[in-house]
C-alpha positions in Angstrom: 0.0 0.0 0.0 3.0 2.3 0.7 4.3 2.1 -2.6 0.7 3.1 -4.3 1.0 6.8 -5.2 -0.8 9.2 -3.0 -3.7 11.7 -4.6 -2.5 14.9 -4.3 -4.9 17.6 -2.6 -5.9 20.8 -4.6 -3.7 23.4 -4.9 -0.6 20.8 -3.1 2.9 21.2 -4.9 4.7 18.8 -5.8 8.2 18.8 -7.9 8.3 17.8 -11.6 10.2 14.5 -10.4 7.4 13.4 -8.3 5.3 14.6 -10.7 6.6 12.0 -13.4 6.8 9.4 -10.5 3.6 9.5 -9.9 2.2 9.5 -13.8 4.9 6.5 -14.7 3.6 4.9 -11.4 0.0 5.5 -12.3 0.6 4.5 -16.3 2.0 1.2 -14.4 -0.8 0.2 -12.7 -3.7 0.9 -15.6 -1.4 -1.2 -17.2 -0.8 -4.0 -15.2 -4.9 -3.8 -14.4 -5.4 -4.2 -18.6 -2.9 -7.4 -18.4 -4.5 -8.9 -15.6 -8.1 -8.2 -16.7 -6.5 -9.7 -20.2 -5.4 -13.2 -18.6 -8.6 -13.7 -16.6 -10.7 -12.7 -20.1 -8.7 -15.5 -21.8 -9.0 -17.8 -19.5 -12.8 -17.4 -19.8 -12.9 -16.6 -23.6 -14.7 -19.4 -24.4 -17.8 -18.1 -22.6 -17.3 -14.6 -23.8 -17.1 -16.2 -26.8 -20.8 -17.9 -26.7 -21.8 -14.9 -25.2 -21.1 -12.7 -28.0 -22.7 -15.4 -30.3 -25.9 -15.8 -29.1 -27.3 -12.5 -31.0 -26.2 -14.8 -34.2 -29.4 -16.4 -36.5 -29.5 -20.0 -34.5 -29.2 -21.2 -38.7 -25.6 -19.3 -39.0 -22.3 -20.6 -37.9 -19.0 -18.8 -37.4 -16.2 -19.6 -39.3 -12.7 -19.1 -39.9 -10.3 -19.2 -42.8 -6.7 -19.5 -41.2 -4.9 -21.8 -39.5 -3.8 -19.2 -36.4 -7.4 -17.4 -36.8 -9.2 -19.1 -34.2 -6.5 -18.3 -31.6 -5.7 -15.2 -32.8 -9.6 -14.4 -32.6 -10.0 -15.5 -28.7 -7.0 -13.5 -28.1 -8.2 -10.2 -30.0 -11.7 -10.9 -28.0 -10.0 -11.5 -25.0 -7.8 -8.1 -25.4 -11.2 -6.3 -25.9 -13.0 -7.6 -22.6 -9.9 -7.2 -21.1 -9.8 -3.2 -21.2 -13.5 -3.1 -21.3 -13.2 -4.7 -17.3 -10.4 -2.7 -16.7 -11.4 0.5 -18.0 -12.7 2.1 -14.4 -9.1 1.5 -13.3 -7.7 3.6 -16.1 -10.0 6.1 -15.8 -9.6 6.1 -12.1 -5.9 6.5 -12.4 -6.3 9.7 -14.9 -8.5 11.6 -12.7 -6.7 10.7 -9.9 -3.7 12.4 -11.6 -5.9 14.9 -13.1 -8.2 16.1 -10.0 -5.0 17.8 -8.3 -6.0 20.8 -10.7 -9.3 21.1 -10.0 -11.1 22.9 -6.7 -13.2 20.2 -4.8 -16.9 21.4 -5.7 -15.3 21.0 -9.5 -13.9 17.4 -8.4 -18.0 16.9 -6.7 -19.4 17.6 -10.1 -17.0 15.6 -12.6 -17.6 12.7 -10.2 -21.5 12.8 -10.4 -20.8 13.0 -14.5 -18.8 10.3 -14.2 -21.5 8.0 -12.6 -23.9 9.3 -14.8 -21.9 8.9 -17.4 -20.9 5.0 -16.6 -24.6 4.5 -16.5 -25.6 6.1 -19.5 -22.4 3.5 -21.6 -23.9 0.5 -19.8 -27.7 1.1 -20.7 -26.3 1.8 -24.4 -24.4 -1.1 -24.6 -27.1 -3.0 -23.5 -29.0 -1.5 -25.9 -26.4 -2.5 -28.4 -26.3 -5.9 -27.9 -29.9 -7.1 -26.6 -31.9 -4.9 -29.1 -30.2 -3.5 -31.8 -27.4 -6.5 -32.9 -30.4 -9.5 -33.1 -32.8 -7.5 -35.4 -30.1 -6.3 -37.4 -27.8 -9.3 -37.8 -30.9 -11.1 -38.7 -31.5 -8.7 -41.7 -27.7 -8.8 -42.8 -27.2 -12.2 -43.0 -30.3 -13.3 -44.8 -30.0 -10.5 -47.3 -30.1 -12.0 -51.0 -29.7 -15.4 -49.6 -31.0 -16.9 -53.4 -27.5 -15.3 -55.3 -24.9 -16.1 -52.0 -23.7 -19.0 -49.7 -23.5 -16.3 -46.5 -20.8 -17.1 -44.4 -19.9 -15.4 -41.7 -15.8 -14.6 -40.8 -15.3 -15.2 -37.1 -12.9 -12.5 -36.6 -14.8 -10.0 -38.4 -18.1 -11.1 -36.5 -16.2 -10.0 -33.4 -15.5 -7.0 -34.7 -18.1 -6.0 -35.8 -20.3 -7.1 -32.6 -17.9 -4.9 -30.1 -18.1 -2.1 -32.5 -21.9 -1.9 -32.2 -21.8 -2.4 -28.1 -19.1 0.4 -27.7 -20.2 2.5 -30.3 -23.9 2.2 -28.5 -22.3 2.8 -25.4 -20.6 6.0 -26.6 -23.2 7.7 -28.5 -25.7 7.1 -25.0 -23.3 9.7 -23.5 -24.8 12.6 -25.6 -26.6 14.0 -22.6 -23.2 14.3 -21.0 -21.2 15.9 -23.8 -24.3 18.4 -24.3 -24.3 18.8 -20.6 -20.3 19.2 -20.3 -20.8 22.1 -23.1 -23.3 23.8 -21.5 -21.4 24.3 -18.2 -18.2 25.5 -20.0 -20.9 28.1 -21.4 -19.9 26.9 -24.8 -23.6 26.2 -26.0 -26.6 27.1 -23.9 -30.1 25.9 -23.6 -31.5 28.6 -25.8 -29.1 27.6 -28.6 -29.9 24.1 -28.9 -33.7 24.9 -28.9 -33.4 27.4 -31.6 -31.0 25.1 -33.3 -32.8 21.7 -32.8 -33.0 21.0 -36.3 -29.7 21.3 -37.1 -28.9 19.3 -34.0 -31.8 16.6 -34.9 -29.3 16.4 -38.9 -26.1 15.5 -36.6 -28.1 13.3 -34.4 -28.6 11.4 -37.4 -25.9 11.7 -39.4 -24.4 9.8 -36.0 -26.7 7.5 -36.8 -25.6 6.9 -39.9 -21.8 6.7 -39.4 -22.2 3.8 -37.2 -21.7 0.4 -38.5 -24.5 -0.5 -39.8 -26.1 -0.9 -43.3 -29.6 -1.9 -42.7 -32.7 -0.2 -42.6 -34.2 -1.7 -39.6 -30.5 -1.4 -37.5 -30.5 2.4 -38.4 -34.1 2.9 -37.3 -33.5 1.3 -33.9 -30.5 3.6 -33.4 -31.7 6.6 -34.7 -35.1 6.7 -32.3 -33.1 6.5 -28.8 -30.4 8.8 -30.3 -33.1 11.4 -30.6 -35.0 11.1 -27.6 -31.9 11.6 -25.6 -31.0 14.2 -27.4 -34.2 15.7 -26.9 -33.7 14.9 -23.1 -30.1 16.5 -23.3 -32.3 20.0 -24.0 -34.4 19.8 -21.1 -31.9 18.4 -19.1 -29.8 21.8 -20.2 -32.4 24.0 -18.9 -32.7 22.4 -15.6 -28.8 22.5 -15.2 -28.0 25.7 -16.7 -30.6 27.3 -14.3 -29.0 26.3 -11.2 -25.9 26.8 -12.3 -26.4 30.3 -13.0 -28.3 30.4 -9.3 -25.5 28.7 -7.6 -23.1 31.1 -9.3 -25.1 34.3 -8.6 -25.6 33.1 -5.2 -20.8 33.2 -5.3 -20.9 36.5 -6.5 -23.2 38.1 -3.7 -21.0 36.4 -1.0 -18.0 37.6 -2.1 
């Protein structure tokens, strides 16, 4: 425990030298949590595995084309889960390094965004993989099933399966990236009202970018992507008005 580097208080100096010993010691230990998370992923990767190929047409059957592919497959999947279990770790270790430079009502906040925010991935990936991937792999890989003999690559199946979770899981965090622009006063709520169209295009266009080619997959992210963002507006309203209370409420104490 003696050797784990201490969080530094706000406003506490420090010399560059402890400084660097304390980022290589931090970079050390998101790294060693990634390599552990790793060898416990591949020691289960046969469940993750079956796991990720349940949302897979029960007539469909992965396949691969190389002798190493099947390894090399468990161990890409097994690198994926690995920093996916991991990941509050790393991010732990960054704010810890980063918080230092922030005063403690700051620190109060980005920790409330932050389990917001964790929330917010989870329900999208969720969303990702127990709504969206089914009804969409289904379409994709019975598409013009008279002309083609559909087989489906392992290793790009994988792929393309954690791309949707994450990418799910990312794009649920609009409210916060709306929200974290609001409270640097870089949009406000009145702007996104008067510009919800053009915010409705990029929603979207989001949509769109994602990896999917199907109709039905596009619809299924496109409806959720818009109701947040519609939430993210009235959520802004709320926020930005007790923000502006709580900081006219500074200025008359001081």
């Amino acid at each position: 425990m003696d050797k784990l580097p201490r969080r530094l208080a706000h406003g506490e100096e420090a010399t560059l030298v402890e400084h660097l010993g304390e980022l290589r010691t931090r970079l050390l230990i998101a790294l060693g949590s990634v390599g552990v998370a790793f060898i416990v992923a591949f020691a289960f990767q046969e469940r993750i595995l079956r796991w990720l190929s349940e949302p897979l047409p029960d007539d469909k059957q992965l396949v691969t084309l190389g002798v190493t592919e099947p390894f090399f497959t468990a161990v890409k999947v097994s690198l994926y889960a690995g920093i996916a279990i991991a990941l509050p770790i790393v991010l732990y270790q960054l704010w810890s390094f980063l918080a230092p430079a922030f005063e403690e009502h700051t620190q109060r906040v980005v920790s409330v965004f932050v389990l917001i925010g964790t929330a917010l991935f989870v329900c999208g990936a969720a969303f990702g993989y127990f709504v969206l991937l089914p009804r969409g792999l289904g379409f994709l890989t019975s598409y013009n099933t008279e002309f083609y003999d559909i087989q489906i690559r392992a290793s790009y199946y994988y792929s393309f399966v954690t791309m949707i979770v994450l990418g799910m899981g990312l794009v649920f965090e609009l409210p916060m990236f709306i929200l974290a622009l609001v409270r640097l006063r870089i949009l406000s709520a009145e702007k996104l009202r008067r510009n919800r169209r053009i915010g409705i295009f990029l929603v979207v266009l989001a949509a769109v970018l994602l990896p999917t080619v199907d109709p039905i997959s596009l619809a299924f992210e496109t409806v959720p992507l818009l109701i947040l963002f519609e939430l993210s507006i009235w959520l802004a309203v709320v926020m930005e008005r007790r923000w502006e209370r709580s900081y006219g409420e500074a200025i008359d104490v001081t």
